[in-house]
N, C-alpha and C positions, 0 to 999 in steps of 0.2 A: 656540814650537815649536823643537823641537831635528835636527839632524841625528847619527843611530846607525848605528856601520858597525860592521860584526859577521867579524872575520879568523877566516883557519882554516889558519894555519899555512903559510904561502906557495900554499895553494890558492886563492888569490879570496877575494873579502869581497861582502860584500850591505852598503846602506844603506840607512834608510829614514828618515821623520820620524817623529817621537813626540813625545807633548806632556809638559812639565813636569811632574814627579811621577808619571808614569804607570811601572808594574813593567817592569821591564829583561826579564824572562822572558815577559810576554806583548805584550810587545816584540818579540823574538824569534820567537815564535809569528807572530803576525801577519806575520813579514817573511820564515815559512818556514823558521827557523835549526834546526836539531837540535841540542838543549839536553837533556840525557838532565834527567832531572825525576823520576824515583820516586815522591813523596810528592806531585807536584802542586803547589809551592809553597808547601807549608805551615811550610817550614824545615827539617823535622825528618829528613831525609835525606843531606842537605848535596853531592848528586853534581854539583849545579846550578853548576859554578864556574868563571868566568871569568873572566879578567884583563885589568885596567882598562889600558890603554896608554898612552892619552890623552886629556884632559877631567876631567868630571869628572861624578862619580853620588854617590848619596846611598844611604849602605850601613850597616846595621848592623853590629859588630861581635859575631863567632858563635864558637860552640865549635870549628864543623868546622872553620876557618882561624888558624890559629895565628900567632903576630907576625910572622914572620919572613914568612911566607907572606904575611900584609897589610903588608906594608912592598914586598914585592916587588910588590902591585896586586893581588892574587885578593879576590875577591869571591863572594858566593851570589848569582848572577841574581835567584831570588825573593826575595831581602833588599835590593834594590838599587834606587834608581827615579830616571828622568834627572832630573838638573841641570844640564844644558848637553849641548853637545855633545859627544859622547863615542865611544872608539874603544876595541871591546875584543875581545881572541883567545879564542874556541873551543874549546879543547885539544882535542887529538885522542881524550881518554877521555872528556869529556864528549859526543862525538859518535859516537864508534864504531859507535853501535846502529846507524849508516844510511849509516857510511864503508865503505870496502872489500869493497864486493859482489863475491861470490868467484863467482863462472864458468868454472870447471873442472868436472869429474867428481867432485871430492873426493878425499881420500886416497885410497891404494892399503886399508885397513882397512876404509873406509868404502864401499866398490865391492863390497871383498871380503865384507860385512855384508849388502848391498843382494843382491848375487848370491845369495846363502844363503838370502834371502828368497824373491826370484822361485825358487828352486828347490824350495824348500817348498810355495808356493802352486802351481806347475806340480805337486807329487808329488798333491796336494790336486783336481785337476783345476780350477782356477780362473784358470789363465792360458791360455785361449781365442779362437775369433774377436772382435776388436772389433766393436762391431753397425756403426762406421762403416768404408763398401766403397766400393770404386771398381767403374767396368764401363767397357771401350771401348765403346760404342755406335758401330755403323753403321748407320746411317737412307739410306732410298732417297728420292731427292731428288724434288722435287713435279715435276709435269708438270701438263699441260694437261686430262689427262686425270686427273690424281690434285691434287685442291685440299685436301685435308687439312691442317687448320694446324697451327702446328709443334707446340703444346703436345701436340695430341693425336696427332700423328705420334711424338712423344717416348714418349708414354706408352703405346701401342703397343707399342713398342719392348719396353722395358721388362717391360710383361707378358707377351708373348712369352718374354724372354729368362730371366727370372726367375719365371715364376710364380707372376705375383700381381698378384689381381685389380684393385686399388686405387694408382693412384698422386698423391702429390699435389705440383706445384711451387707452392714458394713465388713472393709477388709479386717478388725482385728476381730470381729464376732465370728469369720471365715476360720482365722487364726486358728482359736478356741473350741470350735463348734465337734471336732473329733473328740478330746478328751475331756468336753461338758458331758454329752450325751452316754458315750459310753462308762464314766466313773457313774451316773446317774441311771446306768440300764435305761435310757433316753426315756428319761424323765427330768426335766430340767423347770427351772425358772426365769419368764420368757419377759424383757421389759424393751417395753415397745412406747411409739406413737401414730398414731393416726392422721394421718394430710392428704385430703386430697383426695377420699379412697383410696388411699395407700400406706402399707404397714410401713414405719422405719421400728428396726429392730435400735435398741437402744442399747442392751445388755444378753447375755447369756449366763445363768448363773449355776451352781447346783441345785439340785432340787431342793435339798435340807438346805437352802439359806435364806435366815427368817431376818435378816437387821433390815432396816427400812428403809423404800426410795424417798433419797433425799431430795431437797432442793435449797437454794441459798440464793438469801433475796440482799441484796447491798443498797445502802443510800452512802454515794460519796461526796461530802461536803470538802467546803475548800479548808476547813480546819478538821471537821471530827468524819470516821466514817463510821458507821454502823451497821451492822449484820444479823443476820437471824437465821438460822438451817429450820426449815420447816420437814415434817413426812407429806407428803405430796397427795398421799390419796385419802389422808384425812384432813389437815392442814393444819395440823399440831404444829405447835411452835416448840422444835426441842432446844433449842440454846439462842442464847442471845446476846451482842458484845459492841463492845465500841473501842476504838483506838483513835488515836490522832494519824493526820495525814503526814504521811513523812514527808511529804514535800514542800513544808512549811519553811524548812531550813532554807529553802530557794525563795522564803518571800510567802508574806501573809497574804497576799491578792493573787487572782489569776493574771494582774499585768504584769508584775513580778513575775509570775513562772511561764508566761509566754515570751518574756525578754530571755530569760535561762534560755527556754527552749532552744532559740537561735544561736546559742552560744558551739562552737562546734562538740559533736558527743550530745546534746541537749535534750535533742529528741527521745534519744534513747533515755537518758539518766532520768526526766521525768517520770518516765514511763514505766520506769525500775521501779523509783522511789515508791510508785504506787502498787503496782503487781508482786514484787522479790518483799520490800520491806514493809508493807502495809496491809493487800490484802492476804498474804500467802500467811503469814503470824497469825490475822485475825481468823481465815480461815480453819487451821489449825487448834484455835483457840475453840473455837466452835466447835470443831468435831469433837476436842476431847471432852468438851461440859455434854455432850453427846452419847458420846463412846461409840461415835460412827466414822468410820473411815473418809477419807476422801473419794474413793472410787465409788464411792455409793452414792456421787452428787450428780444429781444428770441433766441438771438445769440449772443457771443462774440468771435473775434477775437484776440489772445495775441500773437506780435512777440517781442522775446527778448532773451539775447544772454541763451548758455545753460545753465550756472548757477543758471540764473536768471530764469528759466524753472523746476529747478531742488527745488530749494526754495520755487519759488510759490505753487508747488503742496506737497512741505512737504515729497520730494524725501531728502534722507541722498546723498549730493555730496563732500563727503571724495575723492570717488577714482576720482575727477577729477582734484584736485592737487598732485595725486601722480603717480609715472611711472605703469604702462603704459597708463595713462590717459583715462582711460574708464568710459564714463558713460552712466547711469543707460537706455537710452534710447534716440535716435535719432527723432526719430515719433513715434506721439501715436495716434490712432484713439479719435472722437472727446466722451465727456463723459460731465456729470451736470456739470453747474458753483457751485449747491449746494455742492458737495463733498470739494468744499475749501471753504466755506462758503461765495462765494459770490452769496447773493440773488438776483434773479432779477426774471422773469417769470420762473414758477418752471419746466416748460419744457429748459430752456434756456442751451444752449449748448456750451461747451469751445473747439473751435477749439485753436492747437497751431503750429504757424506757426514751421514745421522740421528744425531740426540741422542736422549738415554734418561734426562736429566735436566738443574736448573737449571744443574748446575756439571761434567756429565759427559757432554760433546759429542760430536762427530763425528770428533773426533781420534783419540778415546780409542776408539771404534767400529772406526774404519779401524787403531787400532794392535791393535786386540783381533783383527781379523780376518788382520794378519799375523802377531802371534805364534804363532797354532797353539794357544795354551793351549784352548780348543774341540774339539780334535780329540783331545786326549791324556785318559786315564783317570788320570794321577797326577794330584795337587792340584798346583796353579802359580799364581806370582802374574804380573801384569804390573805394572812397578812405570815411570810416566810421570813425569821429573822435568824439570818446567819451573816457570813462573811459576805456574800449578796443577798443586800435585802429585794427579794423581788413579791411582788402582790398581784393578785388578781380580784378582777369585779366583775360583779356579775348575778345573771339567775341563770334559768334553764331557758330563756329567750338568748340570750349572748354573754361572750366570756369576752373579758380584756384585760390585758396582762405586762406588765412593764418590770421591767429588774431599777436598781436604784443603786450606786457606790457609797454603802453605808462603811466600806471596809471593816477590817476586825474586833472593832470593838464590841462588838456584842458577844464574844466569844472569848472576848478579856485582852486581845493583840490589842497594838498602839494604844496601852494603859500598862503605866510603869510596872504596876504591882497586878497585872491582871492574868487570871489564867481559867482555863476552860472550867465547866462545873463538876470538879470530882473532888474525891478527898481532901481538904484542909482549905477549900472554897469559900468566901464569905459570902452567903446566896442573900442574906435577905438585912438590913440595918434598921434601928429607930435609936435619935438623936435627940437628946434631952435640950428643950427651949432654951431651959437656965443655965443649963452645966455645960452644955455640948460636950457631954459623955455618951460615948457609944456603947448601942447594944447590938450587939452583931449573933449572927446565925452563920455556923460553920458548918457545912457537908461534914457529916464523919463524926462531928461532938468535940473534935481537937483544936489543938491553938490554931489559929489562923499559919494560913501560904499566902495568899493574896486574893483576888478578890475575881467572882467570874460575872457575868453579864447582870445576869436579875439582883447580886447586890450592888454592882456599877447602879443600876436604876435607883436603889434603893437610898441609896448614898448621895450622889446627888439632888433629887428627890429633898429628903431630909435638911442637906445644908440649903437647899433654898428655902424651903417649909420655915425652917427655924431662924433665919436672915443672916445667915455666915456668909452666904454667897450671892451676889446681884443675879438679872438677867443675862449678864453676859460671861458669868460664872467667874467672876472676880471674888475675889476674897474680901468683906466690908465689916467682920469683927474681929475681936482680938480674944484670946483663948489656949487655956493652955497646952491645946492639941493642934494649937492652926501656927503655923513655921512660915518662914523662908527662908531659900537658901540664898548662896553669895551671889547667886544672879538676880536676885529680888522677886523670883519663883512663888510663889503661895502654895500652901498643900494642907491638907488633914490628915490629921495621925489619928488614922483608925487602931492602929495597933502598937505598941513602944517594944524595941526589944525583948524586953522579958515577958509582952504575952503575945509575941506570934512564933510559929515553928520553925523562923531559920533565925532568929535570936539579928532581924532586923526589923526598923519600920517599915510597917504597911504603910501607906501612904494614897492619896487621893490629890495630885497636883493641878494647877491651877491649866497647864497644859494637857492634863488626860481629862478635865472636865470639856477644852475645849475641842481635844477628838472625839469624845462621846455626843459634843451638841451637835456637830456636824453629823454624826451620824442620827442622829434620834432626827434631824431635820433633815433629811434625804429620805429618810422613812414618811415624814408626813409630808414635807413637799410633793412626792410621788405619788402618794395617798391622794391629794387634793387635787391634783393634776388633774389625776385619770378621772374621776369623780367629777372633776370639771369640763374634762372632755365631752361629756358622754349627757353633759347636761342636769347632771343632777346635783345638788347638796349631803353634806356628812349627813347629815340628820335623816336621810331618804334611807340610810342603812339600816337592815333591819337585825342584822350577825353580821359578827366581826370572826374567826378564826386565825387564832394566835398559832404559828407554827415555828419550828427551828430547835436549833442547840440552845437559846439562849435560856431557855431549863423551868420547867412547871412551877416553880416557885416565884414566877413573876409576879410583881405587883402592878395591876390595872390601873388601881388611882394612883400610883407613883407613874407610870406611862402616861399616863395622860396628865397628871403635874407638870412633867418638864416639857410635856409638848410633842410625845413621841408620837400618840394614836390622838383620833379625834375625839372631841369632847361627846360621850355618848354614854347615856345611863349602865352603871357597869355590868346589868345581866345582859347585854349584847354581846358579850364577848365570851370566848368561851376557847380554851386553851387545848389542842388537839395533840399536843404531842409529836412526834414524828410521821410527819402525812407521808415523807415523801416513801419511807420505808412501809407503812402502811399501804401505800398504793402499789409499791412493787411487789408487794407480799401478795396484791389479789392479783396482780400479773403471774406472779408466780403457778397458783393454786386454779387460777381459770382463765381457758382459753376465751370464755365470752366478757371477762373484764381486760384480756388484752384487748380485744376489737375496739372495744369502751373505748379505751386508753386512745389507741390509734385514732377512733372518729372524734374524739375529744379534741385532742390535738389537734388536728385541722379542721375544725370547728373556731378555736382560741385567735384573738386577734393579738399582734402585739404593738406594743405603744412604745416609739424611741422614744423619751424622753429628751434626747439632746436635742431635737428637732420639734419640740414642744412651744409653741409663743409665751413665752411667760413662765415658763419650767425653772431658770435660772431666779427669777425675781423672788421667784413663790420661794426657793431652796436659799434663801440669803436672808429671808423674812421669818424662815422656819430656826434660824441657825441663833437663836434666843429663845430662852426659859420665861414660859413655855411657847413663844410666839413675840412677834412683835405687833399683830395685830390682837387683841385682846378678845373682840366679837367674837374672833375662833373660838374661843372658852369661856364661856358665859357661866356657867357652874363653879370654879373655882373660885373657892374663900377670898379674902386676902391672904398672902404666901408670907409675907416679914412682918415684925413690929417695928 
């Protein structure tokens, strides 16, 4: 047995034992370390990499790490397995997915996005009373001549005040209900719901307490999740936050963590990863940008796609990677956040926003329900880009809706040097004709980490604008930034040693160009599909709606450069922000934009795309800068000299 100590850059280190020959990454795993992993450990991703300090491991020699780089101790986690005891650093982009949980409001763009929404859904009539209410209650205190017990002295009350017939306290409000009323000379504070004609008592409080009923609305993505504590009965937004999904270590896709799943223990550890290490931190995180307890949450909202529905709740979703793609439930009426062990008010209840198919969730529901595409008469797409690109089309006659395997790259996964959009992010690039010098835009002002989605756009984009790279993202000039390595590799040095912040190249390789085409051409293949399903042409559209992680600083006419979105005058488009947390927030805040939600939903058509005529043709012709058909984009310059 060996002893493994796992650093993180002057932040603390974790050790543990591990036995001889056993994989350094689930190694890792088991001792809790966030090891970003993509591929799962099957090698072929290479983000897994960590640098050996001291001891010694047993590593093979890979494409991802170059000499110089294994001379300096990096290593692939999953290429690696103990030989002794050993000590090794974390880098900060290998972990990022689960570092710097941001607890602010978010930008000033991103406020101003969020506002535009709630102002849309208020013009809509959808942002309403919450059904969770408070009431002072004053109870006349028992006498000798009046023995009535308290429960039904409560409920009393109650119907009196409210009329309605029916009230019912739960057992721990029983619990409580003697030493509420009398510390209070029964006078209390009563927080209730209304169903049905019937009270559900929610809370019992003292009379003097004035902190606010909360609520907490979640969008969980397969990389990032995001949260917000809203006050319920005005629908203030008091904090707001994002973390990465800790389930990432299991694999950047949901096929990835539905194979874990199966693994024996699987069920459970997903389900961990997400409730123990993901949202219970972020929840946490929330209250304290707050300064409101947990107990004071008595509703949450979770939209997120069906996997990630199927996970959370510790549902087995096997059959949703296999034909005929069934799972285990579309909508579930609302039940305790306690049954997955998220504590908050022991009344608090987990609404989840409905799924309409295997790969087209609740996310996509709650985004479909803020974009407004529903309400308008022009055709619009809603276009959601995350680790599932999935899209909808449509107006207020009919909705249709298809998911598409763009996997992680939009979110920076399968890209050597890629990582989500936070601190030390290169979000946005322009690439000099003559020089091929780069000018890059860093999240935070500081030297570059690596590089997240909208500067992946932005960068490729560029090198073909400038003719570094062909249509098929091959390397075609010579430069004192463009390399390769011993395997005849091609790549761009965005950044040299001495100016990024882990004192390595940034890089842009001939292999992450061609994950990123593959994905940006499953995004418009899917696009054109449904579009062509349905009988109509890109040009018929009249809005576009940009949604996802892949971060407000996207560039339009670099997406439509390399072929991601269709060629279409760029004030069609119009960048929404986080819909899907948007849509769960009017879930949150009104009972008559849950209904919405619900009738929406099965309203929504869905569209397999694997069973599409021509889907596979369309996604092979997409899979070149920007197209291999040229008529698609009729507006573009010429791109080289």
């Amino acid at each position: 047995m060996s002893t493994v100590t796992f650093q993180f850059g002057g932040e603390g280190e974790v050790a543990i034992i591990a036995a001889t020959g056993e994989q350094l990454l689930e190694v890792a795993r088991k001792a809790n370390v966030a090891i970003d992993a993509p591929c799962s450990g099957n090698g072929s991703c290479g983000k897994c990499q960590i640098k050996l300090l001291d001891g010694a491991l047993a590593s093979g020699k890979t494409r991802h790490i170059d000499s110089d780089a294994w001379q300096a101790g990096w290593r692939l986690a999953c290429d690696s397995t103990i030989d002794g005891d050993a000590t090794v650093l974390v880098p900060d982009i290998a972990s990022a997915y689960r570092s710097r949980m941001k607890t602010d409001l978010s930008s000033p763009d991103e406020i101003a996005i969020f506002e535009s929404m709630q102002a849309a859904l208020e013009e809509a009539g959808l942002l309403r009373l919450s059904a969770v209410r408070e009431f002072e209650l004053r109870l006349e205190a028992p006498t000798l001549s009046d023995t009535t017990p308290d429960n039904e002295r409560l409920a009393r009350a109650l119907r009196t005040a409210l009329g309605v017939e029916r009230v019912h306290l739960p057992y721990f409000v029983v619990q409580k209900l003697p030493g509420v009323l009398r510390e209070g000379r029964f006078m209390s504070r009563c927080i209730y719901e209304i169903h049905s004609g019937a009270i559900e008592v929610l809370d019992l409080l003292p009379a003097g307490d004035s902190l606010p009923l909360c609520g907490l609305t979640i969008d969980i993505g397969t990389t990032t999740v995001s949260g917000a504590l809203v006050e319920l009965p005005t629908g203030k937004i008091l904090s707001k936050a994002t973390a990465g999904n800790a389930q990432i270590r299991f694999g950047a896709d949901v096929i990835h963590r539905i194979v874990e799943q199966q693994k024996p223990g699987g069920v459970r550890r997903l389900q961990k990863a997400l409730t123990e290490e993901t949202l219970s931190p972020l929840i946490d995180s929330l209250c304290r940008g707050a300064d409101v307890p947990r107990d004071r949450i008595y509703r949450m909202v979770v939209a997120s796609n069906s996997t990630m529905n199927h996970l959370l709740l510790g549902v087995d979703a096997e059959a949703l990677r296999t034909e005929p793609y069934v799972p285990a439930f579309f909508e579930l009426p609302p039940f305790r956040c306690s049954e997955i062990g998220v504590e908050l008010a022991p009344s608090a209840q987990l609404h989840l926003a409905p799924n309409i198919g295997s790969y087209v969730g609740g996310d996509i529901t709650a985004g479909t329900l803020a974009s407004m595409i529903w309400r308008g008469q022009d055709l619009s797409l809603l276009i959601d880009l995350g680790t599932n690109g999935e899209i909808v089309f449509g107006n207020s006659e009919f909705l249709i809706a298809c998911a598409c395997s763009a996997g992680p790259a939009f979110e920076g996964g399968e890209i050597s040097c890629g990582m989500r959009a936070t601190d030390g992010a290169i979000e946005a690039c322009r690439i000099d004709e003559s020089t091929m010098e780069p000018a890059l835009t860093v999240i935070g002002g500081q030297k570059p980490v690596g590089l997240c989605g909208s500067g992946i756009i932005d960068a490729i984009a560029e090198l073909f604008r400038t003719g570094v790279i062909d249509g098929k993202g091959k390397f075609i000039r010579d430069g004192r930034r463009i390399e390769q390595d011993e395997f005849g590799i091609g790549c761009y040095v965005l950044a040299f040693p001495e100016e990024s912040s882990t004192a390595r190249k940034i890089t842009l390789t001939e292999i992450d160009i061609d994950n990123f085409i593959r994905a940006k051409g499953a995004i418009f293949s899917a696009t054109l599909t449904m579009i062509h399903s349905m009988g109509f042409m890109p040009s018929d559209i009249k809005h576009v709606a940009v949604a996802g992680g892949i971060g407000s600083g996207i560039n339009i006419a670099n997406a439509i450069r390399i072929g991601m979105f269709c060629d279409l005058p760029l004030e069609r488009f119009h960048y929404i922000g986080n819909s899907s947390l948007a849509g769960a927030y009017a879930v949150l805040v009104s009972e008559k934009a849950e209904d919405c939600l619900s009738s929406l939903s099965r309203s929504m058509t869905y569209l397999e795309l694997s069973v599409q005529p021509g889907y596979m043709d369309a996604f092979i012709a997409a899979c070149f800068l920007p197209h291999t058909d040229g008529r698609l984009f009729p507006s573009l310059a010429p791109l080289s000299k």
